[in-house]
N, C-alpha and C positions, 0 to 999 in steps of 0.2 A: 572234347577233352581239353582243358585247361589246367597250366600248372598255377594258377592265380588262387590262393587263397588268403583271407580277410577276416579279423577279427572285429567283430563289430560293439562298440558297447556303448547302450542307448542308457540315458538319463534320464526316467519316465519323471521325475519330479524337477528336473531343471528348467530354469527359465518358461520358457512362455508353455512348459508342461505338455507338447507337441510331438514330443521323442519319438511314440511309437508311431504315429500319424506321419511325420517325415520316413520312419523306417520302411514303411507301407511305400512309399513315392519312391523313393531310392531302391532298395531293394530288386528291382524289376534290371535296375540296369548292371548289378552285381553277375545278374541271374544272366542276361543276356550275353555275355563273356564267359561263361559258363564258371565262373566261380567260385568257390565253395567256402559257405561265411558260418562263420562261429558266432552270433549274436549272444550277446550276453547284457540284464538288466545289471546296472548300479543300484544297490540297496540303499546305501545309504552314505553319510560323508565320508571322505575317505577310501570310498571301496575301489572308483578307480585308479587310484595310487598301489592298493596291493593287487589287483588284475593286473597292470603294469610290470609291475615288478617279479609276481611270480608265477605268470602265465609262459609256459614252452613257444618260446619263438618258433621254434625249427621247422622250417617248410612254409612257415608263413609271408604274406608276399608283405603282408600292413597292418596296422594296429589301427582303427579308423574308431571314431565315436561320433553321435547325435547329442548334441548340446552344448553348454557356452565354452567362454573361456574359463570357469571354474572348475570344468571336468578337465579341462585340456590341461589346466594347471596340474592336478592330482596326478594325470598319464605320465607329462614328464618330469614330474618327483616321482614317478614309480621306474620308470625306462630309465633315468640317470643316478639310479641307486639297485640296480640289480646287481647280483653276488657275481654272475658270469658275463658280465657290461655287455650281451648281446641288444642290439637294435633290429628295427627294422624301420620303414616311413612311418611317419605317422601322417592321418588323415581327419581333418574336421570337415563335420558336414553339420552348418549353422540349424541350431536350432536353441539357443542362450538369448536372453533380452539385451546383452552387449556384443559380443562378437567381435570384442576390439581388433582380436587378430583377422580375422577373415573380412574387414575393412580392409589393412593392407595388403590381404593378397587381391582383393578386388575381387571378391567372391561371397555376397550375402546368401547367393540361391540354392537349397540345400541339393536341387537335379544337380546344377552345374558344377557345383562341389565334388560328389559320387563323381559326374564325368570325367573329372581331371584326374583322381583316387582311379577310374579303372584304365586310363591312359598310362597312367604309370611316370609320368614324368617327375623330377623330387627337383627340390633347391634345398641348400643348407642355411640351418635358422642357429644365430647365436641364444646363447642363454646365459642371463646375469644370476651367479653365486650370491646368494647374501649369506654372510654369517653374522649368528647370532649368540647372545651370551650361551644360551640353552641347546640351539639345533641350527642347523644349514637346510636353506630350501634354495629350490629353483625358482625363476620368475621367467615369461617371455613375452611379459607386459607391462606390469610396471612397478616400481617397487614407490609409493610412496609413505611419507610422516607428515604428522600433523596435521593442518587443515584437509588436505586431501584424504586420510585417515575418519577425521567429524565428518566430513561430507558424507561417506561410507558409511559409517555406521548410525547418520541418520536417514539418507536412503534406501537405506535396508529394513527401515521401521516404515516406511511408508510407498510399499512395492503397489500399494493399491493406486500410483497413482501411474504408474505404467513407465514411460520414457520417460514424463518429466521431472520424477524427481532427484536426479541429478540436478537440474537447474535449480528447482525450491530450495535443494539442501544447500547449494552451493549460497545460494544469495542470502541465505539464513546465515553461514558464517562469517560470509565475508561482510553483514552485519555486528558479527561476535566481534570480530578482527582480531585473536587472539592470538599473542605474540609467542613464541617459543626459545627461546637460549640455547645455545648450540656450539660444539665443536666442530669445524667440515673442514676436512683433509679431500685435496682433488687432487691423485697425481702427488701427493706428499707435499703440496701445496697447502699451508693453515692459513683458517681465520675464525676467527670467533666472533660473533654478534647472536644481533637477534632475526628469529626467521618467520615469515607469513602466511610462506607456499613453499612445499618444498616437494617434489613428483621427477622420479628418474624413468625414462620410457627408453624400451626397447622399439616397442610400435610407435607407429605416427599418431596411431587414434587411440581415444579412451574414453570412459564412458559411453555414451549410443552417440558415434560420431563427431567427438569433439577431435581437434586433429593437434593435439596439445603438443604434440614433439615434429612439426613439419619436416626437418631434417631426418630424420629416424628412418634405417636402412633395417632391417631383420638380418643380415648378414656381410656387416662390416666390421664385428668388431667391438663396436664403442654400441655406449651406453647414453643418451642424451637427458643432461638433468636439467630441469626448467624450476628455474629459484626466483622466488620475492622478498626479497631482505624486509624492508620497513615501506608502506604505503598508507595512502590515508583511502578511506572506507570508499570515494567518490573515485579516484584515481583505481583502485581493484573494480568498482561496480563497471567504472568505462571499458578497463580493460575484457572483462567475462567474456562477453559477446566474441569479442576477437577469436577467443579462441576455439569455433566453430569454425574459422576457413585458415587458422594458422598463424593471421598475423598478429596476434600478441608477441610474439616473438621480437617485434621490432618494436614494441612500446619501455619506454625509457625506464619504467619500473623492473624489468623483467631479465633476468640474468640465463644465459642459454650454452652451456658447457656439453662439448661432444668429448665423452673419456672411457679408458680403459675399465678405471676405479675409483673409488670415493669410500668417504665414512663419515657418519654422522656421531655426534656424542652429546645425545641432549643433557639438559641440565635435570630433567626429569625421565625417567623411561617410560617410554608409554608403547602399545600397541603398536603396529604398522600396517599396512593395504600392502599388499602382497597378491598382485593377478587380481586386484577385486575384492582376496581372501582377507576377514581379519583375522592375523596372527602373529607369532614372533614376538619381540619386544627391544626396543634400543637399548645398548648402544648397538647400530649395525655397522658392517661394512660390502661393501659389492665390489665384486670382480667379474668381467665379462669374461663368457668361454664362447671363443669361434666356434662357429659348425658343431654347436655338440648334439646337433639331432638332425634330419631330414623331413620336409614334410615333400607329403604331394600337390605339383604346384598346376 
């Protein structure tokens, strides 16, 4: 007899398209706790933001899904927008081609993932507010504009090439080198210029293990934003590489703020990266909420 029950919701079309194949592996160790799990398929985009949202928590021990950080995203826009603010943990068990989050918790393996989910153990994870002219969403990864923005939505045209095209897209722009004009309030802190890179991280990692925010804590609070004012095409190409083990961070191009809040006000409005997602539209602003969810650690 066990009072452990789990809601499970697999994303058969996410990422590396493996969803029910890891449920199969996982699954066994649910059973072995004697558990009792509610599996449920994602249809389609969006659907697990309304699972989230208006699924009966009651009696449930955890909300757990198979697939990346873009499912994970939609769970808590769905969990931090319920009519009755009920929680419970939430649980990923990797199975997305990024997995930025499950980089920081040191957990790519989707068994060892499940193991920790039936352990029971939670930490508290912050999550950055952005508002936007139109809606408010949640992020617990990354919110960026601009270049990091074109990277995205030219890697998302060329998924046939697997890991690497993050790198392709990236050095295809930082080719373009296309400036953007901006208002950035940090802290009620102004300045205005012009902007190259502009990527605020909750996670340390992003994209398939670039570790773009080294400082970056999941529950401290602050929000870390990694800025490029003006650089010349050679000076971005040297720095790229760095930011696989972190240390771009100390290259003299590179502006590295740990904060509460920020706002952007471009001179133009365009799209934003949101968890990976493109959506939204500037002008934004971000505010960091402590602890507003639990996962299983």
């Amino acid at each position: 007899m066990s009072s452990k029950k789990f809601i499970i919701l697999v994303n058969p079309q996410g990422g590396t398209k493996q969803g029910l194949d890891i449920l199969e592996q996982v699954e066994p160790l649910f059973r072995e706790v004697g558990a009792d799990l509610d599996i449920r398929e994602t249809e389609y985009a969006g659907h697990a933001t309304e699972i989230a949202r208006e699924i009966d928590l009651e009696g449930f021990t955890g909300l757990c899904h198979i697939g990346g950080d873009g499912t994970f995203h939609e769970i808590i826009n769905g969990l931090l927008t319920r009519s009755d603010g009920k929680q419970v943990p939430l649980g990923f068990i990797p199975g997305g081609t990024g997995n930025s989050f499950m980089y920081d918790m040191e957990c790519l393996d989707p068994v060892e993932a499940a193991r920790r989910i039936v352990s029971g153990g939670t930490t508290p994870i912050d999550v950055a507010e952005v508002e936007m002219p139109e809606e408010k969403v949640y992020c617990m990864n990354i919110v960026g504009w601009g270049m990091v923005t074109d990277i995205n939505m030219s890697a998302e045209k060329l998924r046939w090439l697997g890991e690497q095209r993050y790198n392709v897209t990236t050095l295809l722009h930082v080719m373009k080198l296309k400036r953007r004009s901006a208002k950035l309030v940090i802290e009620r802190e102004e300045s205005e210029g012009d902007f190259l890179f502009t990527i605020a991280c909750n996670t340390q990692h992003t994209g398939r293990g670039m570790k773009m925010a080294p400082k970056a804590e999941l529950n401290d609070g602050l929000i870390d934003l990694v800025l490029v004012r003006d650089a010349s095409r050679l000076k971005l190409l040297q720095m790229f590489p760095k930011v696989f083990d972190g240390s771009h961070i100390d290259d003299p191009i590179v502006e590295y703020h740990q904060v509460k809040e920020f706002s952007i006000t471009p001179a133009e409005n365009e799209i934003l990266n949101l968890d990976g997602e493109l959506k939204g539209s500037t002008p934004f602003s971000v505010r960091m909420i402590p602890s507003a969810f639990s996962v299983f650690a």
